[in-house]
C-alpha positions as CSV (number, residue, x, y, z in Angstrom):
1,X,14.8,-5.4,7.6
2,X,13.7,-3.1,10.2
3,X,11.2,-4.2,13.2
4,X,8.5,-1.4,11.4
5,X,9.1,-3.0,7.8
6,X,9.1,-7.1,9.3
7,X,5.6,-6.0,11.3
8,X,3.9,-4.4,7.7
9,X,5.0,-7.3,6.4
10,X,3.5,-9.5,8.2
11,X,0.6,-8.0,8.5
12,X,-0.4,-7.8,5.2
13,X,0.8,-11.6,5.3
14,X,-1.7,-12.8,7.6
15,X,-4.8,-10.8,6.5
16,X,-4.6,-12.0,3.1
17,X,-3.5,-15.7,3.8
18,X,-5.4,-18.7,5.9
19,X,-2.5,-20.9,6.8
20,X,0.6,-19.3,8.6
21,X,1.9,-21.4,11.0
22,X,5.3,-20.4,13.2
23,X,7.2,-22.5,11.3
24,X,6.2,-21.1,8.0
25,X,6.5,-17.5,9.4
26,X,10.1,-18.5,10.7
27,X,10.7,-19.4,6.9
28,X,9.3,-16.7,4.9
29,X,10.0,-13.3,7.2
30,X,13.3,-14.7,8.8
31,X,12.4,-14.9,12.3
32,X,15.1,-16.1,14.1
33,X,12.6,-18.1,17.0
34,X,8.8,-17.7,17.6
35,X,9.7,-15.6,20.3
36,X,9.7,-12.8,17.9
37,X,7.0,-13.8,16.0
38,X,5.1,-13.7,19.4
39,X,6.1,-10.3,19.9
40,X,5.4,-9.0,16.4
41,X,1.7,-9.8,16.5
42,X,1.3,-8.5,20.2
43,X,2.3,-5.3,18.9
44,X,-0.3,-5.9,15.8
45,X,-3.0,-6.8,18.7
46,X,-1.8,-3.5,20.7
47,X,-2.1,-1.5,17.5
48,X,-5.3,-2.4,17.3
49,X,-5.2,-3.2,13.7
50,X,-6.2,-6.9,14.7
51,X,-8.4,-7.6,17.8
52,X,-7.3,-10.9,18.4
53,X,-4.8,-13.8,17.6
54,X,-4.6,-16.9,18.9
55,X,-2.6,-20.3,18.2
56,X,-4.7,-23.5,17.5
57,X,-2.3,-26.3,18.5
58,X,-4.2,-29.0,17.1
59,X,-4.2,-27.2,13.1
60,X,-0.8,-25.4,13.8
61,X,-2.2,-22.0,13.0
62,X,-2.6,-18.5,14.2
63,X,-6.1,-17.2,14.1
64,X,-5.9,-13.7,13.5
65,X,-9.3,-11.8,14.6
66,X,-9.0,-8.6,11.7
67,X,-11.1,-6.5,13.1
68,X,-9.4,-2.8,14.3
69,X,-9.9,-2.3,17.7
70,X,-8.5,1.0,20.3
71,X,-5.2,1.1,20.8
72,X,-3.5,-0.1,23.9
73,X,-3.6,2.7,26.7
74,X,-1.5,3.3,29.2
75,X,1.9,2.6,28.1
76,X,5.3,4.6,27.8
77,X,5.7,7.3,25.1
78,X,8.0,5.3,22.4
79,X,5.8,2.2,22.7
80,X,2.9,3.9,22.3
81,X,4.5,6.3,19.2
82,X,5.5,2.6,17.1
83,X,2.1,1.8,17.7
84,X,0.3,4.4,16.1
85,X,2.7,4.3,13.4
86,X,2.2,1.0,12.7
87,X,-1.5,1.1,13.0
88,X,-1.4,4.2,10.2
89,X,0.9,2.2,8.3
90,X,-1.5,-1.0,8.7
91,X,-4.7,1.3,7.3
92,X,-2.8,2.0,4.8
93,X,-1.5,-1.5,3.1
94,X,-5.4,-2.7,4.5
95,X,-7.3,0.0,2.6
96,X,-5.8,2.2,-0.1
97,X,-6.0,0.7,-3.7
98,X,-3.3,-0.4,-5.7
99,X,-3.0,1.5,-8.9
100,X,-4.1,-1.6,-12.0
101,X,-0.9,-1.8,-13.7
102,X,-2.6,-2.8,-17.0
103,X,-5.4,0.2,-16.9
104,X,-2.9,2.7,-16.6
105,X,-0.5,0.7,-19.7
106,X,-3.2,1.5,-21.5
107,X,-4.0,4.8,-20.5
108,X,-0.2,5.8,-20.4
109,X,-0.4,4.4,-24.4
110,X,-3.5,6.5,-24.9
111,X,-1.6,9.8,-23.5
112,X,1.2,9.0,-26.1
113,X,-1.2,8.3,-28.8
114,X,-2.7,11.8,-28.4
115,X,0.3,13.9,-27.8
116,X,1.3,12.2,-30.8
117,X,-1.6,13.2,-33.1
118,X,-1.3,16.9,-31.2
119,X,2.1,17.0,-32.8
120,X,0.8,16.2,-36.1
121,X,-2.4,18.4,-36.0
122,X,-0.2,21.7,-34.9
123,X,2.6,20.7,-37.6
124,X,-0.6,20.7,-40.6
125,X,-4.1,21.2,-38.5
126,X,-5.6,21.4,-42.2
127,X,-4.3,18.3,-43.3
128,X,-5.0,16.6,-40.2
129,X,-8.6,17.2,-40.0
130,X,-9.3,16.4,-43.7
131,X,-7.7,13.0,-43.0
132,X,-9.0,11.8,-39.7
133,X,-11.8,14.2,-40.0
134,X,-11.7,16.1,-36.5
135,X,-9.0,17.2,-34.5
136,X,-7.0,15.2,-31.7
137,X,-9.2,14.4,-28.6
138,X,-7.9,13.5,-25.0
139,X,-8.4,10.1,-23.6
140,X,-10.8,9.8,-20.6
141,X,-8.9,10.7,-17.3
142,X,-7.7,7.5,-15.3
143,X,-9.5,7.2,-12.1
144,X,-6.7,7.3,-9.6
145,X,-6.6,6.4,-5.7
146,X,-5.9,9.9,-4.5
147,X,-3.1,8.3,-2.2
148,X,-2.4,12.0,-0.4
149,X,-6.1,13.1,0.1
150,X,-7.5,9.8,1.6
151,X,-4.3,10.1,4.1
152,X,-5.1,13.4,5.5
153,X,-9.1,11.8,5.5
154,X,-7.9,9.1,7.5
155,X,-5.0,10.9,9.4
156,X,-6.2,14.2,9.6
157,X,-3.8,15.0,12.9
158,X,-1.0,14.2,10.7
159,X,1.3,16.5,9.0
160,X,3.4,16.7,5.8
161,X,6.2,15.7,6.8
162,X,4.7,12.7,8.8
163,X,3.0,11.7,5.5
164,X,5.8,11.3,3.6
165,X,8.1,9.7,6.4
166,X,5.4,7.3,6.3
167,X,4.9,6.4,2.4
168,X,8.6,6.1,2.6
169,X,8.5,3.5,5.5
170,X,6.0,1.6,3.3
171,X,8.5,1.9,0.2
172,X,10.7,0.3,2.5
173,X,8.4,-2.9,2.8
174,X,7.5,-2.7,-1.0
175,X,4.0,-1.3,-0.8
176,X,5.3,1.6,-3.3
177,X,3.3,4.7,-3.0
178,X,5.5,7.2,-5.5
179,X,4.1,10.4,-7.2
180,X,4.5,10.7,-11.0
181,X,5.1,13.9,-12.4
182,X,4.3,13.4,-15.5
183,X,0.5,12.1,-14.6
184,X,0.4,14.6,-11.7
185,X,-0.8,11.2,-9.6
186,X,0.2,8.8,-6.9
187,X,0.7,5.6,-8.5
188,X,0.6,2.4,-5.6
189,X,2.3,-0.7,-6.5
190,X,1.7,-3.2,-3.7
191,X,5.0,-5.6,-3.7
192,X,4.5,-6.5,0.0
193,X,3.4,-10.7,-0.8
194,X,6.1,-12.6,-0.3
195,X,7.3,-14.0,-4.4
196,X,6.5,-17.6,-3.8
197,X,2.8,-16.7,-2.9
C-alpha cells in the first residue's frame, strides 16, 4: 500500500467512524507503530482537509476536527506537491457521490428492456404497435454524479492528465471512479471502508 493510498484510507476512516483508537488503527491499516499513524494525520492536518486532531488519553481516541482549513505554507516543493494531492484526493472521497448500485440495476435492466422491444418493433413495427399499442419508449435518463465536470469545478487549475492520474490513485485505494462506455457515464463505487465495518 502506498503512503498516498494508506493516507485516503484513513481518511475516509476517521470521518466516517467515532471510535479509532491507535491500537485499532495499527490493526486495520497495518501500521507498523503509532509513529506512523502520527505522521499520517499531520499530513491530513497539513493538507488541510482536517483542522485539527487530537488524542484523548482518558477515552483512547483521536478527535479529528473535519473541517478544511489552508494548506500548510512554507514548506519544500515535494512536501508541499503530496499535500495538495492528497487534499484533492480527500475532496474527492469527502464529496463526490457514489453511483446507487441498485438504481442503476434497474436502470441498466430498463436499457435492456427497451433495446429489446426496439429490436422487435423494427423486425414487425406493425405487429408491435397493434400488440402493445405504441411503439418502444426510452426509460428516464439516470441522474449521474458527473465525476469529470465537478473535478474541473473544484480543480479548475488542474489538467487532464492530472485528472486521470488522480482517479487512478483513488482506484488504487478502492474508491473506483471508472467511465462506462456503454452509458457514456462515470460510475463511482466507493470500496474504501475497511470489510469488517
Amino acid at each position: 500500500m502506498t503512503k498516498m493510498t494508506r493516507q485516503i484510507k484513513l481518511y475516509y476512516y476517521l470521518i466516517h467512524t467515532e471510535y479509532h483508537c491507535p491500537e485499532e488503527l495499527m490493526q486495520v491499516f497495518g501500521y507498523p507503530n503509532i509513529r506512523m499513524i502520527q505522521r499520517d494525520l499531520k499530513d491530513l492536518r497539513d493538507s488541510g482537509l482536517i483542522t485539527d486532531v487530537r488524542y484523548d488519553k482518558k477515552e483512547k481516541n483521536y478527535i479529528i476536527n473535519e473541517e478544511y482549513t489552508d494548506i500548510l505554507s512554507g514548506i519544500p516543493t515535494r512536501r508541499l506537491e503530496h499535500l495538495t494531492r492528497l487534499r484533492r484526493l480527500g475532496i474527492i472521497v469527502r464529496e463526490f457521490e457514489p453511483t446507487d448500485e441498485n438504481e442503476l440495476s434497474r436502470y441498466e435492466d430498463d436499457l435492456f428492456g427497451y433495446k429489446e422491444d426496439m429490436e422487435d418493433y423494427k423486425a414487425d413495427p406493425e405487429g408491435y404497435i397493434d400488440y402493445y399499442g405504441e411503439k418502444p419508449t426510452a426509460p428516464e435518463p439516470m441522474d449521474f454524479f458527473r465525476a469529470k465536470d465537478e473535478y474541473y469545478k473544484r480543480f479548475p487549475d488542474s489538467n487532464e492528465r492530472t485528472r486521470q492520474r488522480d482517479f487512478k490513485a483513488l482506484c488504487e485505494a478502492g474508491y473506483i471512479i471508472g467511465y462506462r462506455r456503454d452509458l457514456r457515464e462515470f460510475i463511482i463505487t466507493n470500496g474504501l471502508m475497511p470489510e469488517e465495518y
